[in-house]
N, CA, C and O atoms as CSV, one atom per row, in Angstrom:
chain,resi,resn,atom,element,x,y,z
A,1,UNK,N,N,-128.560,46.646,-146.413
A,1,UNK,CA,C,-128.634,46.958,-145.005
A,1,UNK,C,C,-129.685,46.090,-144.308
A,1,UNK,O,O,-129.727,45.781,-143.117
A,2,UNK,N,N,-130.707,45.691,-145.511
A,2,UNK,CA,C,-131.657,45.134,-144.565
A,2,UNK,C,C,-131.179,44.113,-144.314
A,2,UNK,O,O,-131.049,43.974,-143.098
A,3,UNK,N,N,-130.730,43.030,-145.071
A,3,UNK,CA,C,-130.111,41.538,-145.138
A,3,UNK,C,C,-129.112,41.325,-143.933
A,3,UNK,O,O,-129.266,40.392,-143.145
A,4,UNK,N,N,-128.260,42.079,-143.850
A,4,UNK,CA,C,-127.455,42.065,-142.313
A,4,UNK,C,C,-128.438,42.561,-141.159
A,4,UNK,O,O,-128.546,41.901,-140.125
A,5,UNK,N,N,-128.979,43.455,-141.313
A,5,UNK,CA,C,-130.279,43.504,-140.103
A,5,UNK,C,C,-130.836,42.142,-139.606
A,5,UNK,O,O,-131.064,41.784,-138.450
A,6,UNK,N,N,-130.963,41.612,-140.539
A,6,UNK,CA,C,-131.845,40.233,-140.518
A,6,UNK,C,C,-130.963,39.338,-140.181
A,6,UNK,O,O,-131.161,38.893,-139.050
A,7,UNK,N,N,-129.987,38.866,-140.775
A,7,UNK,CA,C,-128.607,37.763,-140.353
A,7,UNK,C,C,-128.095,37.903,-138.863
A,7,UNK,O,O,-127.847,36.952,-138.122
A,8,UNK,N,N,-127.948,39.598,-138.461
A,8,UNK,CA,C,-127.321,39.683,-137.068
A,8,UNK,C,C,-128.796,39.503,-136.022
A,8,UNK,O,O,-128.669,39.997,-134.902
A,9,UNK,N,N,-129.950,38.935,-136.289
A,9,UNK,CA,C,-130.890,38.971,-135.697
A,9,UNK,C,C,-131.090,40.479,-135.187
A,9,UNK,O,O,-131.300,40.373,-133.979
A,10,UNK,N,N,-131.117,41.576,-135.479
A,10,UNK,CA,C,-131.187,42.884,-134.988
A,10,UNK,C,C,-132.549,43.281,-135.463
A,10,UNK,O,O,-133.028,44.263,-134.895
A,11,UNK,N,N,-133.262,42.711,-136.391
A,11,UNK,CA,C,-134.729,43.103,-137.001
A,11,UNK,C,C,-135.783,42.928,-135.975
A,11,UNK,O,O,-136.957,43.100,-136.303
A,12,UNK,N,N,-135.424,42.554,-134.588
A,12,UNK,CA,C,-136.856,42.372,-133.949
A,12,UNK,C,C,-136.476,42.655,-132.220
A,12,UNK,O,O,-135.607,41.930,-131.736
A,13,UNK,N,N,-137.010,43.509,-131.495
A,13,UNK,CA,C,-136.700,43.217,-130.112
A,13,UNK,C,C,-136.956,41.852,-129.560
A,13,UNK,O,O,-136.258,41.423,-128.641
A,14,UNK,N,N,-138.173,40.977,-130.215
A,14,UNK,CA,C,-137.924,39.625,-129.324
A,14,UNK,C,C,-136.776,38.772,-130.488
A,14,UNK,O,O,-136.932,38.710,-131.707
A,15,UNK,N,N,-136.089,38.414,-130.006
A,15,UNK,CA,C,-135.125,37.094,-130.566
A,15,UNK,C,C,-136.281,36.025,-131.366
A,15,UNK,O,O,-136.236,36.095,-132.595
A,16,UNK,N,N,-137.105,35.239,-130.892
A,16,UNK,CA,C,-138.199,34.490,-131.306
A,16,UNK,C,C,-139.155,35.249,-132.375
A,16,UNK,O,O,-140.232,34.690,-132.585
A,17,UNK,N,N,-138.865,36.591,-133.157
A,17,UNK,CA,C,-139.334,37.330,-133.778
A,17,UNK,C,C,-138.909,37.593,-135.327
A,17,UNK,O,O,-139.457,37.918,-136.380
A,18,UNK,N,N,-137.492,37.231,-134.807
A,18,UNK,CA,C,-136.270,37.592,-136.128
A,18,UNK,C,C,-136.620,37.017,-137.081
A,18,UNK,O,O,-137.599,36.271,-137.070
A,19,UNK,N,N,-135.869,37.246,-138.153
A,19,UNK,CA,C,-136.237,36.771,-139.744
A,19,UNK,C,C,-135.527,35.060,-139.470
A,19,UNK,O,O,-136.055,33.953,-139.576
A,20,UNK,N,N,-134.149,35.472,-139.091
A,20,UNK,CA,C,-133.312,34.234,-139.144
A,20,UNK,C,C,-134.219,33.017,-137.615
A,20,UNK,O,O,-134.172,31.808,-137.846
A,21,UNK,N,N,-134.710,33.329,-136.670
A,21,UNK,CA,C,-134.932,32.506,-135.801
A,21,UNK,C,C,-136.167,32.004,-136.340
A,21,UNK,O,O,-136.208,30.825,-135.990
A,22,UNK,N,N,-137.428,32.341,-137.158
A,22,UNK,CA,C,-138.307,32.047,-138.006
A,22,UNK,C,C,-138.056,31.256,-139.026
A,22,UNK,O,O,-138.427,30.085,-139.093
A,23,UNK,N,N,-137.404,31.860,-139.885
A,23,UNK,CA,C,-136.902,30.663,-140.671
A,23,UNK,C,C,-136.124,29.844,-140.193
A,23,UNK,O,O,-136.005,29.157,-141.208
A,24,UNK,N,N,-135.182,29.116,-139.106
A,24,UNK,CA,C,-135.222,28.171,-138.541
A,24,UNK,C,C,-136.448,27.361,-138.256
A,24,UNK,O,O,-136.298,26.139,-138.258
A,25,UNK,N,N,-137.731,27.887,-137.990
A,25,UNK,CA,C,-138.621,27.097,-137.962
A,25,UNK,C,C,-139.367,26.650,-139.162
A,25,UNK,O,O,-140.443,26.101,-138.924
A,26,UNK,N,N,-139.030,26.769,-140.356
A,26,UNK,CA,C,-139.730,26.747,-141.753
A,26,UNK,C,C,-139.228,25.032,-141.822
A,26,UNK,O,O,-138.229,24.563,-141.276
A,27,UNK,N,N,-140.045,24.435,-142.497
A,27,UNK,CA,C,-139.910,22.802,-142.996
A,27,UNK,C,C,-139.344,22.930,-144.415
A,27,UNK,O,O,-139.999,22.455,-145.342
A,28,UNK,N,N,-138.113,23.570,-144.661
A,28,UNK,CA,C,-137.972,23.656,-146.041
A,28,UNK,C,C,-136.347,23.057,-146.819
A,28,UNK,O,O,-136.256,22.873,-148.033
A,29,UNK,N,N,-134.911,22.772,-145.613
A,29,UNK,CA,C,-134.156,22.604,-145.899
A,29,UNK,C,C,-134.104,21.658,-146.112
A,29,UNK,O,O,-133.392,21.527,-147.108
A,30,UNK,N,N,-134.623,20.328,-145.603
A,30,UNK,CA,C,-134.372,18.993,-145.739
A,30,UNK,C,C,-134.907,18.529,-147.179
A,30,UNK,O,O,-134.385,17.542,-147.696
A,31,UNK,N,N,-136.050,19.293,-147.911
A,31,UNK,CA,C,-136.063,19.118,-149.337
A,31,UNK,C,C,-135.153,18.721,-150.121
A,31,UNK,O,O,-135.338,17.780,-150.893
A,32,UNK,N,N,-133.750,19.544,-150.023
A,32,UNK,CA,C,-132.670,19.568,-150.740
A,32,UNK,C,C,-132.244,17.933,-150.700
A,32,UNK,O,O,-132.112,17.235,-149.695
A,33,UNK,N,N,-132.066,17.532,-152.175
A,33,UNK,CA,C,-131.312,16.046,-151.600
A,33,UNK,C,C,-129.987,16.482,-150.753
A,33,UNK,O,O,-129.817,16.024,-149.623
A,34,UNK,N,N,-129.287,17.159,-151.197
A,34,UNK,CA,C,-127.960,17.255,-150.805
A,34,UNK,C,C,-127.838,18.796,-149.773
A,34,UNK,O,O,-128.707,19.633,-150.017
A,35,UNK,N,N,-126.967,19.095,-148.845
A,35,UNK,CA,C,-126.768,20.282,-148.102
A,35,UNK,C,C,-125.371,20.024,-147.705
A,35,UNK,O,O,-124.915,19.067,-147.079
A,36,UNK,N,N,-124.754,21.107,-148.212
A,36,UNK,CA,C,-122.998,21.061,-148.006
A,36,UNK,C,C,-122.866,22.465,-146.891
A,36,UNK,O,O,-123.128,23.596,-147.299
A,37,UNK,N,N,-122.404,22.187,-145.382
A,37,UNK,CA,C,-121.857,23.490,-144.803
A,37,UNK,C,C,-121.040,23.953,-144.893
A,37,UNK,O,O,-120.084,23.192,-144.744
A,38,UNK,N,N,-120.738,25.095,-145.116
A,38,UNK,CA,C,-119.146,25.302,-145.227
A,38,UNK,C,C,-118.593,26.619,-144.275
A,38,UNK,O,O,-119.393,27.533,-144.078
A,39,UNK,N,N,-117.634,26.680,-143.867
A,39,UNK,CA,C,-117.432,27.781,-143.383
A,39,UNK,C,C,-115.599,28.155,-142.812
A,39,UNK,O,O,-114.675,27.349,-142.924
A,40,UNK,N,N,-115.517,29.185,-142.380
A,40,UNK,CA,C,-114.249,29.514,-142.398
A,40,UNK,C,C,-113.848,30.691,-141.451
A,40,UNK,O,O,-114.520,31.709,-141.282
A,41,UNK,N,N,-112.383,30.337,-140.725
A,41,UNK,CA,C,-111.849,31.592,-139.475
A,41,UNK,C,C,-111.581,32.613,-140.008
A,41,UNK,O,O,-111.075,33.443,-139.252
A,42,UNK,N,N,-111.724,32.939,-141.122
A,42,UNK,CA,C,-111.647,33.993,-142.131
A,42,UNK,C,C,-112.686,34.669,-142.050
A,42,UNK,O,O,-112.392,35.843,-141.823
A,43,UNK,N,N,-113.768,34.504,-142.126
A,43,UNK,CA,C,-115.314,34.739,-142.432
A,43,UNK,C,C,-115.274,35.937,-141.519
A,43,UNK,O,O,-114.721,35.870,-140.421
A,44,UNK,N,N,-115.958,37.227,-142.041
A,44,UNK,CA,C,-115.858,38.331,-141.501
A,44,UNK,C,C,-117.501,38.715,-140.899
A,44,UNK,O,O,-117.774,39.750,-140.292
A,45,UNK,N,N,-118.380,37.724,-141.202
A,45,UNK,CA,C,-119.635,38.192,-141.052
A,45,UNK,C,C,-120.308,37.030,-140.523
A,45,UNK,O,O,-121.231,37.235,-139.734
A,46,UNK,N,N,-119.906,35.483,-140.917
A,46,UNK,CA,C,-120.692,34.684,-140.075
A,46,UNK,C,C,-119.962,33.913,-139.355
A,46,UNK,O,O,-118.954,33.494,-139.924
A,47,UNK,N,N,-120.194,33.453,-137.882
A,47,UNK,CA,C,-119.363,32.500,-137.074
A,47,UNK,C,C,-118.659,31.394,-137.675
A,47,UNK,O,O,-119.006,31.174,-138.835
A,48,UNK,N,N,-117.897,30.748,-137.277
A,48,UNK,CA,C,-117.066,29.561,-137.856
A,48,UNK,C,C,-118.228,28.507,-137.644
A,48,UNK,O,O,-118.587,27.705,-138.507
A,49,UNK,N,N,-118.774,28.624,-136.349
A,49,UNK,CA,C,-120.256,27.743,-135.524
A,49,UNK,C,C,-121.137,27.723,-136.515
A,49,UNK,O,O,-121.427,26.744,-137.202
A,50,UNK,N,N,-121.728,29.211,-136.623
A,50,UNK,CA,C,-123.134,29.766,-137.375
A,50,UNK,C,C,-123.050,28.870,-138.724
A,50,UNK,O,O,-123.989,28.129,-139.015
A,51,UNK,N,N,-122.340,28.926,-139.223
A,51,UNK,CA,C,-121.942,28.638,-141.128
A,51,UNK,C,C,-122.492,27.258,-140.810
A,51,UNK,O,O,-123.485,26.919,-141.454
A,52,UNK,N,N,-122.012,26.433,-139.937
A,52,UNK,CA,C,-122.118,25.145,-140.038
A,52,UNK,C,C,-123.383,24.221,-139.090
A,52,UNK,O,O,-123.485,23.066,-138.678
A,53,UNK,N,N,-124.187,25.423,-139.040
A,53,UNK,CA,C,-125.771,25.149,-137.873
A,53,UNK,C,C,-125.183,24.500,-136.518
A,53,UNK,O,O,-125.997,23.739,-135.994
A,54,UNK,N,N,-124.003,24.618,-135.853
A,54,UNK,CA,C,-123.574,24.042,-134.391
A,54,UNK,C,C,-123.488,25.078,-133.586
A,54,UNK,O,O,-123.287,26.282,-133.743
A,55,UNK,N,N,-123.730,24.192,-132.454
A,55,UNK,CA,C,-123.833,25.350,-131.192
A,55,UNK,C,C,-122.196,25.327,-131.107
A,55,UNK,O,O,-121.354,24.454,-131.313
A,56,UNK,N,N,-122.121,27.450,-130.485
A,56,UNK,CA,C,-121.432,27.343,-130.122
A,56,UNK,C,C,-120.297,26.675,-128.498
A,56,UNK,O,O,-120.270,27.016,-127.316
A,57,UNK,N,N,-119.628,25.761,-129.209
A,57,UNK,CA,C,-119.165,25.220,-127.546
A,57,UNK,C,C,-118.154,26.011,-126.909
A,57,UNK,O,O,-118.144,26.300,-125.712
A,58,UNK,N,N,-117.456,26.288,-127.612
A,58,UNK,CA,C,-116.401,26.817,-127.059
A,58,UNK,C,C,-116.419,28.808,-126.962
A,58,UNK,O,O,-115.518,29.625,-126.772
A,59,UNK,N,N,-117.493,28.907,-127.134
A,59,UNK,CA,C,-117.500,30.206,-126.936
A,59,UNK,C,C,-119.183,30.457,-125.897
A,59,UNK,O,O,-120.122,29.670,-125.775
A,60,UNK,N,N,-118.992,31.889,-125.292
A,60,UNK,CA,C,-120.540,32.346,-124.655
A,60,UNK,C,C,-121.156,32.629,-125.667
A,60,UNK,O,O,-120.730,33.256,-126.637
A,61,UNK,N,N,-122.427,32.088,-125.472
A,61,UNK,CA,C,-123.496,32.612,-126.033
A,61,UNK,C,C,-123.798,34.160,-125.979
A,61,UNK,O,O,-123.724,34.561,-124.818
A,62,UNK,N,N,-124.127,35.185,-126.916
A,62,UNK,CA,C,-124.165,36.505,-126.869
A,62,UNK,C,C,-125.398,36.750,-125.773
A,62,UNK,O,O,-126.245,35.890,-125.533
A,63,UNK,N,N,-125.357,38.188,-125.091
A,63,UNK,CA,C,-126.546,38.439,-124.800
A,63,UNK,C,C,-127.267,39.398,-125.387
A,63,UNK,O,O,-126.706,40.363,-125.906
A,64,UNK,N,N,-128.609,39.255,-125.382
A,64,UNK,CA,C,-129.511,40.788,-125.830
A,64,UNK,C,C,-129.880,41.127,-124.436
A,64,UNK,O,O,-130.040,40.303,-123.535
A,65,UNK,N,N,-130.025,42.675,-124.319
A,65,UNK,CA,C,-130.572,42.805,-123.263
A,65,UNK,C,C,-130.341,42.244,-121.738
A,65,UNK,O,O,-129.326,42.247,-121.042
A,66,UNK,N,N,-131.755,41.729,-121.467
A,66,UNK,CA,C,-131.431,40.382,-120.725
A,66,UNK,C,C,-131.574,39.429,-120.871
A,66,UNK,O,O,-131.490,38.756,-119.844
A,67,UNK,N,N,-131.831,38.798,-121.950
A,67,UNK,CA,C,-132.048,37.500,-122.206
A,67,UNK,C,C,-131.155,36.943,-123.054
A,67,UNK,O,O,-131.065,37.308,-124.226
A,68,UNK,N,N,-130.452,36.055,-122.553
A,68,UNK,CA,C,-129.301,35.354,-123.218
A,68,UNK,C,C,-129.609,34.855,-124.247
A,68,UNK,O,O,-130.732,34.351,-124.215
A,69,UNK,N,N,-128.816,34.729,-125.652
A,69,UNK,CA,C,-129.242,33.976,-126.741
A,69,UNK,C,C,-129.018,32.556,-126.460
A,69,UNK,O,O,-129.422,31.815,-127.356
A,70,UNK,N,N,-128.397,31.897,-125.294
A,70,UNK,CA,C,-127.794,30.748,-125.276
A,70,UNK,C,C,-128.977,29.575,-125.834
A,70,UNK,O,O,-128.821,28.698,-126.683
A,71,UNK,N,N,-130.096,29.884,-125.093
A,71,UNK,CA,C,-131.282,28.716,-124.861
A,71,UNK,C,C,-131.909,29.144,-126.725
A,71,UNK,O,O,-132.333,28.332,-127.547
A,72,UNK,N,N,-131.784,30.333,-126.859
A,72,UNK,CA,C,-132.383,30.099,-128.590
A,72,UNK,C,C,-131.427,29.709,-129.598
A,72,UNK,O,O,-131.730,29.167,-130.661
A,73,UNK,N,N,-130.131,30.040,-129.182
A,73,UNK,CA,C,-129.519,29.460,-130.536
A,73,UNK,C,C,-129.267,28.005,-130.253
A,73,UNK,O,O,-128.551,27.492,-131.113
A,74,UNK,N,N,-129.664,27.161,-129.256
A,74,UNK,CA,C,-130.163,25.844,-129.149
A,74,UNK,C,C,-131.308,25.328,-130.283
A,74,UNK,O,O,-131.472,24.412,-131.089
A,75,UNK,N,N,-131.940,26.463,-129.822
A,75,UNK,CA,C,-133.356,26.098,-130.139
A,75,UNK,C,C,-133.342,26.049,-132.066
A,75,UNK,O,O,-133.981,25.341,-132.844
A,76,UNK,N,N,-132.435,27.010,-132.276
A,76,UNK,CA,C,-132.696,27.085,-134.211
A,76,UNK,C,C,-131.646,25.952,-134.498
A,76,UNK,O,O,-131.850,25.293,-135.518
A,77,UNK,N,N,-130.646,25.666,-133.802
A,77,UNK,CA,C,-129.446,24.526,-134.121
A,77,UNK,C,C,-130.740,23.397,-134.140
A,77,UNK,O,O,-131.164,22.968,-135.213
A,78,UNK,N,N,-131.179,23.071,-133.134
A,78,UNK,CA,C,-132.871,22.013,-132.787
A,78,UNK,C,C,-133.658,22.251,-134.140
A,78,UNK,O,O,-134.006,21.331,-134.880
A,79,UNK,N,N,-133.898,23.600,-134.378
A,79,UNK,CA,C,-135.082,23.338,-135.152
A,79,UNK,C,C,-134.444,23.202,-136.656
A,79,UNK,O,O,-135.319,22.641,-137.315
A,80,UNK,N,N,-133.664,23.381,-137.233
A,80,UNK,CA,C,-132.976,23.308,-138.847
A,80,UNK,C,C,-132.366,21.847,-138.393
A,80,UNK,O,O,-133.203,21.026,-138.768
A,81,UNK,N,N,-131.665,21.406,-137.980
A,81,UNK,CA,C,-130.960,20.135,-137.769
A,81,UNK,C,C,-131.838,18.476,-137.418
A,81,UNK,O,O,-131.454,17.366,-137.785
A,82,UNK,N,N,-132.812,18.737,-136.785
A,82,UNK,CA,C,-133.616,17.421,-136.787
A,82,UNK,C,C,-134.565,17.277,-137.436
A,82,UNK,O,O,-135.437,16.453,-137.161
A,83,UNK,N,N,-134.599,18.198,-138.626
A,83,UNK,CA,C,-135.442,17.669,-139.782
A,83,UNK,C,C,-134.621,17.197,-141.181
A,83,UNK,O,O,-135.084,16.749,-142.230
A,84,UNK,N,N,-132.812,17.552,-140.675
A,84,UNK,CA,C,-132.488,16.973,-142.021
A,84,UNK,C,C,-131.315,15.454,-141.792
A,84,UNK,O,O,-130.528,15.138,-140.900
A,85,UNK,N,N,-131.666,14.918,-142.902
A,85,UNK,CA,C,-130.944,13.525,-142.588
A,85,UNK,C,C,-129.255,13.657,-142.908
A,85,UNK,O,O,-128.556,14.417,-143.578
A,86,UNK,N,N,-129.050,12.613,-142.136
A,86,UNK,CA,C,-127.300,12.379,-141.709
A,86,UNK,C,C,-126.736,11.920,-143.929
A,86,UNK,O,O,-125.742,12.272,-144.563
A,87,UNK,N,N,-127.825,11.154,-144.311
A,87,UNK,CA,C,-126.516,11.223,-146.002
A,87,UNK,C,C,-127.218,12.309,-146.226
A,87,UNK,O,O,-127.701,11.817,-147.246
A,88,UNK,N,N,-127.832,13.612,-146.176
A,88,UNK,CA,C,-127.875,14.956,-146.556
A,88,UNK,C,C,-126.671,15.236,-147.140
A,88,UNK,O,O,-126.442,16.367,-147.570
């Protein structure tokens, strides 16, 4: 229960608080020589987007509250993605 708490960002009233928007900021993926995304319209729990660290384009960004996730799930696509290299 806790692990989906944490994945659906639901563990924190601020968004910038969450387990998952934090670890977006960790310096730790680009270690990996290699990083394979994978994902699928099947997938019952993570976006077709999410799986593969891209913003979503073709869909709205969710809201909390009042504050739109649009400008943070920029921000974790930003922060996991320009620390890892293109032959990753």
């Amino acid at each position: 229960a806790v692990a989906l708490n944490q994945l659906s960002m639901a563990d924190h009233n601020d968004i910038r608080q969450t387990f998952m928007y934090r670890l977006s900021e960790e310096d730790q993926l680009h270690m990996f020589p290699n990083v394979v995304l994978l994902s699928g319209h099947q997938d019952q729990y993570v976006p077709y987007h999410s799986a593969r660290v891209e913003y979503p384009v073709d869909e709205k960004a969710p809201k909390r509250g009042s504050e739109s996730w649009d400008g943070v799930l920029k921000e974790m696509v930003v922060n996991i993605m320009e620390k890892m290299k293109p032959e990753q």
